[in-house]
FISE-281196 format. One record per residue (C-alpha): x, y, z; residue in one letter. Coordinates in steps of 0.1 Angstrom, whole numbers, plus 5000, padded with zeros to 4 digits. Layout:
% FISE-281196
XYZA;...
This chain:
% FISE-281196
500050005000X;501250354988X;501150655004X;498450774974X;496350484987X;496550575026X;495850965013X;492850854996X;491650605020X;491850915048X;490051115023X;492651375026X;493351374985X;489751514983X;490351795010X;493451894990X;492351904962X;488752124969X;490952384988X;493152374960X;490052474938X;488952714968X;492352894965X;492352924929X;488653044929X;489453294956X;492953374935X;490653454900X;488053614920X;490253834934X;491953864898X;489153964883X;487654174909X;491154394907X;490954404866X;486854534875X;488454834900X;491154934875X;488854924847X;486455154867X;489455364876X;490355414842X;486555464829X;486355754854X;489755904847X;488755904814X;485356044820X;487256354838X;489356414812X;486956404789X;484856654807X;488056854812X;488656894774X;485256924771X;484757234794X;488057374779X;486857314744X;483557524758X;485557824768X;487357824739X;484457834718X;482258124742X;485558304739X;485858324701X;482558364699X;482458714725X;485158784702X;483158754667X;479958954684X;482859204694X;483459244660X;480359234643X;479059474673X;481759704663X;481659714623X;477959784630X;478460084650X;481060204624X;478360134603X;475760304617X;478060614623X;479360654582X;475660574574X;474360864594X;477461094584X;476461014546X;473261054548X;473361384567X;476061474538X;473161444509X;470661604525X;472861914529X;474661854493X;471161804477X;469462144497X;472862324483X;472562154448X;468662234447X;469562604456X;472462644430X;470362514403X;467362694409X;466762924379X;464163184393X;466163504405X;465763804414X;467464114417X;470564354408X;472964174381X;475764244405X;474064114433X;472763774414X;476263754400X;477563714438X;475463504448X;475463264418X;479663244433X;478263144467X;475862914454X;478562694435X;481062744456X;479062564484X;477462314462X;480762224456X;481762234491X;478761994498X;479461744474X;483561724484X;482261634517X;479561404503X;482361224483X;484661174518X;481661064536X;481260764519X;484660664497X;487460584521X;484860334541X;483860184507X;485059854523X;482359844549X;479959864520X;478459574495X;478859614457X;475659744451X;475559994476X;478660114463X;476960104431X;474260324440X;476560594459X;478760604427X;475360674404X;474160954431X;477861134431X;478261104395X;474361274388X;475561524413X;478961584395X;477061584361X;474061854373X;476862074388X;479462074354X;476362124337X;475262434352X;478862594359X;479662544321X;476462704314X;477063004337X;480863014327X;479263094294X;476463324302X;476363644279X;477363384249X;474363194252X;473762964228X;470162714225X;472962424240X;474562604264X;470962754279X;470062394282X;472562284302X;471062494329X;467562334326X;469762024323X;471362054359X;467862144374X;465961814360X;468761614371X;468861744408X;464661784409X;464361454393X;466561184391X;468761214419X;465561164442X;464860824429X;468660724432X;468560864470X;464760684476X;467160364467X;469860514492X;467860534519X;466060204519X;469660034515X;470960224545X;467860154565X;468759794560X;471959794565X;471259934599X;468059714609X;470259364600X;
């Protein structure tokens, strides 16, 4: 008989080999039980620093976002400010260009004479300040509105050369050079108010938006 044999007859082989399997158990379990704590560990590690790049991604993005409405706050007050300049610039250009070109007069030669000189001189005056109102900040502008300033100054530009050239010439009148007075009336009583109708509602928009 073999000591195997006396084992196994005492029954001791069987206590062996259960704690055996009660150790190893108790060895996996805890294993495992470690992996599950690390794992959590490592889930809520990641879970912070995904919330940290998260909240720092946040702030970055309300920051350069202040920034843009900073911006956009600011060109629209610069806006608003040229806008109001300019428009304030053709309402005093068009009064001086209205009372330049007005043909009814009265009075002494001399005296109309001198006050024909005043009359160009500040209708001239009034559109040179027109003119700086609105092209060094043509950037701020779109196209179209650009457009539409251009047509206004060049009507004004046109009524005004027409009606010097036609008082430059007075006493030499000729059927042509008498138009060109009625000329630079029309153009300031007619078609410089559609072109400023068009102004205005573009300028009103450009405000409201």
């Amino acid at each position: 008989m073999n000591w195997l044999t006396i084992l196994e007859q005492l029954g001791i082989v069987g206590l062996f080999s259960g704690a055996l399997a009660l150790i190893c158990r108790k060895f996996i379990d805890t294993y495992f039980e470690k992996k599950q704590k690390l794992y959590e560990v490592d889930i809520e590690n990641r879970k912070e620093l995904y919330k940290h790049d998260l909240s720092q991604s946040l702030e970055h993005f309300k920051s350069e976002l202040r920034i843009q409405f900073e911006k956009s706050i600011k060109l629209h007050e610069r806006r608003f400010e040229i806008a109001t300049n300019l428009s304030e610039r053709i309402l005093e250009l068009d009064s001086d260009m209205s009372w330049m070109t007005n043909l009814w007069r009265e009075g002494p030669l001399e005296e109309m004479a001198a006050d024909d000189i005043a009359r160009i001189k500040k209708a001239a005056d009034s559109y040179n300040a027109f003119v700086r109102a609105y092209q060094p900040y043509r950037f701020l502008f779109s196209p179209d509105l650009c457009a539409l300033m251009d047509s206004i100054r060049d009507a004004y530009h046109e009524s005004y050369i027409s009606y010097t050239i036609a008082k430059k010439f007075e006493g030499f009148e000729t059927p042509e050079i008498g138009m060109m007075a009625i000329k630079a009336s029309k153009i300031v009583k007619h078609q410089i108010p559609e072109l400023s109708h068009l102004l205005e509602g573009e300028l009103r928009n450009l405000i409201e938006n």
